[in-house]
C-alpha positions in Angstrom: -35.9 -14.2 21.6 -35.8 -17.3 19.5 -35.2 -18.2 15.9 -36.6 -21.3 14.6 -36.9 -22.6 18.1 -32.9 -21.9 19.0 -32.5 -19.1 21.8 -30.3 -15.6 19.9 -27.6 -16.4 22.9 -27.2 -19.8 21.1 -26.8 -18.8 17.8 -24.5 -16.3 18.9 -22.4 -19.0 20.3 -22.4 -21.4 17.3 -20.8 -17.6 15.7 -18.1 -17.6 18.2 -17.4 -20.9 18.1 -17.2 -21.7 13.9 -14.6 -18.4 14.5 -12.9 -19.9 17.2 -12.0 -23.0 15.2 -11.2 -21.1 12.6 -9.0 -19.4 13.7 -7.2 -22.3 15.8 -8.3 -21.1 19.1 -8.0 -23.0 22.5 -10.6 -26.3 22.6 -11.7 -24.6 25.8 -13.2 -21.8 23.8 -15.1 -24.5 22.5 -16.4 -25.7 26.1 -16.8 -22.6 27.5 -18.9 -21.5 24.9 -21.1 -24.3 25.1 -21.5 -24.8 28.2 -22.4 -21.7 29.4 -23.7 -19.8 25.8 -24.0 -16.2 26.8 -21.4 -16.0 29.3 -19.3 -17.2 27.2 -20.1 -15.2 24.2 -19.3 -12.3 26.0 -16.1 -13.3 27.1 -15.1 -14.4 24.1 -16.5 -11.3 22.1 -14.3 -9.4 24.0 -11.4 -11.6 25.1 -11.1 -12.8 21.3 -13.0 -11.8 19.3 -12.9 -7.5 18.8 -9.1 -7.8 19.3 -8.9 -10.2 16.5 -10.7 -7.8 14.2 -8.8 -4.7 15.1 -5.8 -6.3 14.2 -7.1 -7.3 10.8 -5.7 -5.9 7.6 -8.9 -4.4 6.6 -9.5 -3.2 10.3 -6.3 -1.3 9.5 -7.4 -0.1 6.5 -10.8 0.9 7.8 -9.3 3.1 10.7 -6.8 4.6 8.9 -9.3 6.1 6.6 -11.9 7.1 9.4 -9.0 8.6 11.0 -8.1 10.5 7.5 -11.7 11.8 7.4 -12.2 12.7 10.3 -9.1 14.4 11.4 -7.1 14.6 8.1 -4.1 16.2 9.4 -3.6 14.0 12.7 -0.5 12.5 11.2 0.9 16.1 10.4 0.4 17.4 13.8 1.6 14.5 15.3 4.6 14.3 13.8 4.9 18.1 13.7 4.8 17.6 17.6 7.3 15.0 17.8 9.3 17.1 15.8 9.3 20.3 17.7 9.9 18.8 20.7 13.0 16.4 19.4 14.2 17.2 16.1 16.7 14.3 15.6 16.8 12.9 12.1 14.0 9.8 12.5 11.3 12.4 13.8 12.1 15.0 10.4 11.7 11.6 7.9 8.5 10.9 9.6 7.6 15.0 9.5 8.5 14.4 5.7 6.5 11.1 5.1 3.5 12.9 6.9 3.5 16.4 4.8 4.2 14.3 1.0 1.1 12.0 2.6 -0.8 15.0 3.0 0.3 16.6 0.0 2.8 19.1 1.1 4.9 18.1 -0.8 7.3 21.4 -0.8 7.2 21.6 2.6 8.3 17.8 2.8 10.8 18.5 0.2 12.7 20.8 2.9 12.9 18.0 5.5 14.5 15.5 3.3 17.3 17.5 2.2 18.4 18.9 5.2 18.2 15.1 6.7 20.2 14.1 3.3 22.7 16.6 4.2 23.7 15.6 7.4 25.6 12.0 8.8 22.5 9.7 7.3 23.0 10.8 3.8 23.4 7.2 2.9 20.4 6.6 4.4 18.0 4.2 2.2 14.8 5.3 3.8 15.4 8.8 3.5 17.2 8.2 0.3 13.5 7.0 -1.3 11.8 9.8 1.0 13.5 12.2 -0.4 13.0 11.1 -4.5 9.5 10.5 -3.7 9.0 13.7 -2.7 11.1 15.3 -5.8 9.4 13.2 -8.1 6.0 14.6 -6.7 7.1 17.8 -7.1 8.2 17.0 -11.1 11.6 17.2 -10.2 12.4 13.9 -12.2 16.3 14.7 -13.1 16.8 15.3 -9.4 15.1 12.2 -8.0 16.7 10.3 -10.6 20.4 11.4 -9.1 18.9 11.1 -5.7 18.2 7.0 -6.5 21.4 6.4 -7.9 22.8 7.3 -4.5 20.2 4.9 -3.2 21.4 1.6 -5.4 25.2 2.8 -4.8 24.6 3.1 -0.9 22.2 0.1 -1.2 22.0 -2.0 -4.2 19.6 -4.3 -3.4 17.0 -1.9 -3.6 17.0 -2.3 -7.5 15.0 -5.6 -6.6 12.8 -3.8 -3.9 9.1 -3.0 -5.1 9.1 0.6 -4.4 12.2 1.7 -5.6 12.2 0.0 -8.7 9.1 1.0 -9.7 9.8 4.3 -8.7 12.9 4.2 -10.8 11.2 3.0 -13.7 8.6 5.7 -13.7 11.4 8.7 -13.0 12.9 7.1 -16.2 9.7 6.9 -18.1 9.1 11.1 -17.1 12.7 11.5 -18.2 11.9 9.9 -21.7 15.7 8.6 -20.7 17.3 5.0 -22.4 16.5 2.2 -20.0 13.3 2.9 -19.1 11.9 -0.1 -20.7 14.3 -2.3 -18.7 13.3 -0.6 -15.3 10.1 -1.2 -15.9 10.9 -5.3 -16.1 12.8 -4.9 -12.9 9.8 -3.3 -11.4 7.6 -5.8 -12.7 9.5 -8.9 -11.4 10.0 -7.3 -8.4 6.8 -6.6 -7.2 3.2 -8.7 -7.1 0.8 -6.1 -7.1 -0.7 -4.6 -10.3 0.7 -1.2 -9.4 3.7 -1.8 -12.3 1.9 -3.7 -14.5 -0.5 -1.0 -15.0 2.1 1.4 -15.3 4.4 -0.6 -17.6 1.5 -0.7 -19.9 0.7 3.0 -19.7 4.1 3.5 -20.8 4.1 0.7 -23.5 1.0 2.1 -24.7 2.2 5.2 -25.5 4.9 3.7 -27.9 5.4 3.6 -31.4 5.6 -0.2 -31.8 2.7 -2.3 -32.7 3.7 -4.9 -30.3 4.3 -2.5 -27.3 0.8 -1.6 -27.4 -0.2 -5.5 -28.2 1.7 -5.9 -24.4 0.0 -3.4 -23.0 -3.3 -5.0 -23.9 -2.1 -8.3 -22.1 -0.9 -6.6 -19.2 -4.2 -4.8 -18.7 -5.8 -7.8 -19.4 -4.3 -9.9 -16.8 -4.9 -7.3 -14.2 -8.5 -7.5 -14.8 -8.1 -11.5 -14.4 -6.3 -11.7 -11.7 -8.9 -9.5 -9.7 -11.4 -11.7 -10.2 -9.5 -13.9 -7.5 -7.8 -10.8 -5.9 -9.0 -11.2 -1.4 -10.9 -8.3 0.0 -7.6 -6.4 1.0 -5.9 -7.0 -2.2 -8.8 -5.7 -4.4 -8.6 -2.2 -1.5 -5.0 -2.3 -2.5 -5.2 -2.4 -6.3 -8.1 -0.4 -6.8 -7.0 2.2 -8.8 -5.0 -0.1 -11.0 -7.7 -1.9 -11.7 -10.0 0.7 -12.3 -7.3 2.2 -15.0 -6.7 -1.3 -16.3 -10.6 -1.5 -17.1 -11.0 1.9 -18.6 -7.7 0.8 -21.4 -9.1 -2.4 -22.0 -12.5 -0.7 -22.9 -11.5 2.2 -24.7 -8.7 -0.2 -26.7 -12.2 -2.5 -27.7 -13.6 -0.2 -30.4 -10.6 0.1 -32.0 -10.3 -3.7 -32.4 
C-alpha cells in the first residue's frame, strides 16, 4: 500500500521520527527508523512511543474517566480493601478521599474525624479532607473551625490553591467579614479560573455597582484567557468556563 508513490511503512516512519525529535529522543531513533522503516516503527511504537502517551496528562485524564465509567466505584473498593485489611490512619484518608469523590460524603465525613481525633490531628492533609468533606455536607461553621486548625498547624497553607480557595468560599456560605479578602488570597494564589469564577459569583451577588462591574471583568478574562488555554487546561477549566460564558451572556442584555 502506497500513498502518492511513498510505501504506508514509510510514512509511518517520517511519524515516528518528527515525534522522536520532538520529543528529544536518541539520534539513533533517527537511524533506526530510517534505515530499517518498519522494523523500526514497531520498535519504536512500542519502546517509545505508547509509553510516552500513557504517561501524558490527557492520557491520565482519559483513563481516569474510562475507569470512572466503567467501574465507578473501583476507587471505593479499593480503598475499602486496603482499609479492612490495614486500618492505619493513611489507608482511612484515602477511604475518605474515595467516598467524598464518590459522593459519600457522610460516610467520608466519619473517617476524617476519627483520623482528626487521633495523634495526626495536626495533620494538613487530613486537616483539608476533613473541611472538604464538612463543607460538602453544608456544614460551613464547622469546616470553617476545622481550617483554622489548618493555618495554625500550617500557615502556609493560606497561600496554597486549595485551601485558600476553599476558605474563601466557606466564608462566602458563612456571609462572615473577610470573605472578600479570602477570595484575593485565593485568587493570587492559584492560576486556574476556578477562583476567578467564583470570586465573581460572589462579587456579583453584591450590592455595589462596582462589585458587579469586577465580576464582569473577571468573567471576561476567563473567556480570554481560554482562547489560549492547552488541551489539558481547557479539560481542567471547563466548568469555569462554561459558567464564565453563561454570566457574560446573561449580563449582555442588561447592558
Amino acid at each position: 500500500m502506497s500513498f502518492l508513490g511513498i510505501g504506508l511503512h514509510v510514512i509511518v516512519a517520517i511519524f515516528f521520527a518528527v515525534h522522536a525529535v520532538r520529543s528529544r529522543q536518541n539520534i539513533y531513533w533517527l537511524l533506526i527508523l530510517f534505515a530499517f522503516p518498519l522494523f523500526g516503527s514497531v520498535v519504536y511504537l512500542f519502546a517509545i512511543y505508547l509509553p510516552s502517551l500513557r504517561q501524558s496528562r490527557g492520557a491520565r485524564v482519559a483513563t481516569r474517566a474510562i475507569t470512572q465509567l466503567v467501574d465507578p466505584n473501583r476507587a471505593v473498593r479499593e480503598a475499602r480493601s486496603d482499609f479492612d485489611r490495614s486500618p492505619t490512619v493513611e489507608h482511612r484518608m484515602r477511604l475518605g478521599a474515595a467516598l467524598l469523590a464518590a459522593g459519600e460524603a457522610h460516610e467520608a465525613l466519619d473517617h476524617y474525624q476519627a483520623a482528626a481525633n487521633g495523634p495526626f490531628a495536626t495533620d494538613p492533609a487530613l486537616l483539608l479532607g476533613l473541611a472538604r468533606t464538612q463543607f460538602a455536607i453544608g456544614s460551613h461553621a464547622e469546616a470553617d473551625t476545622t481550617l483554622s486548625r489548618l493555618f495554625a498547624a500550617n500557615p502556609q497553607a493560606r497561600q496554597q490553591p486549595e485551601p485558600a480557595l476553599l476558605y474563601a468560599r466557606t466564608l462566602a456560605a458563612l456571609n462572615a467579614p473577610g470573605t472578600r479578602a479570602a477570595f484575593e488570597q485565593a485568587l493570587a494564589s492559584a492560576s486556574d479560573a476556578a477562583p476567578r469564577c467564583l470570586f465573581a459569583d460572589w462579587l456579583a451577588r453584591q450590592a455595589d455597582e462596582a462589585d458587579r462591574l469586577r465580576a464582569n471583568s473577571l468573567y471576561a478574562e476567563i473567556a480570554h484567557d481560554a482562547k489560549y488555554w492547552p488541551r489539558h487546561a481547557k479539560e481542567h477549566n471547563r466548568e469555569w468556563l462554561q459558567r464564565a460564558q453563561a454570566a457574560l451572556a446573561s449580563a449582555s442584555p442588561r447592558q
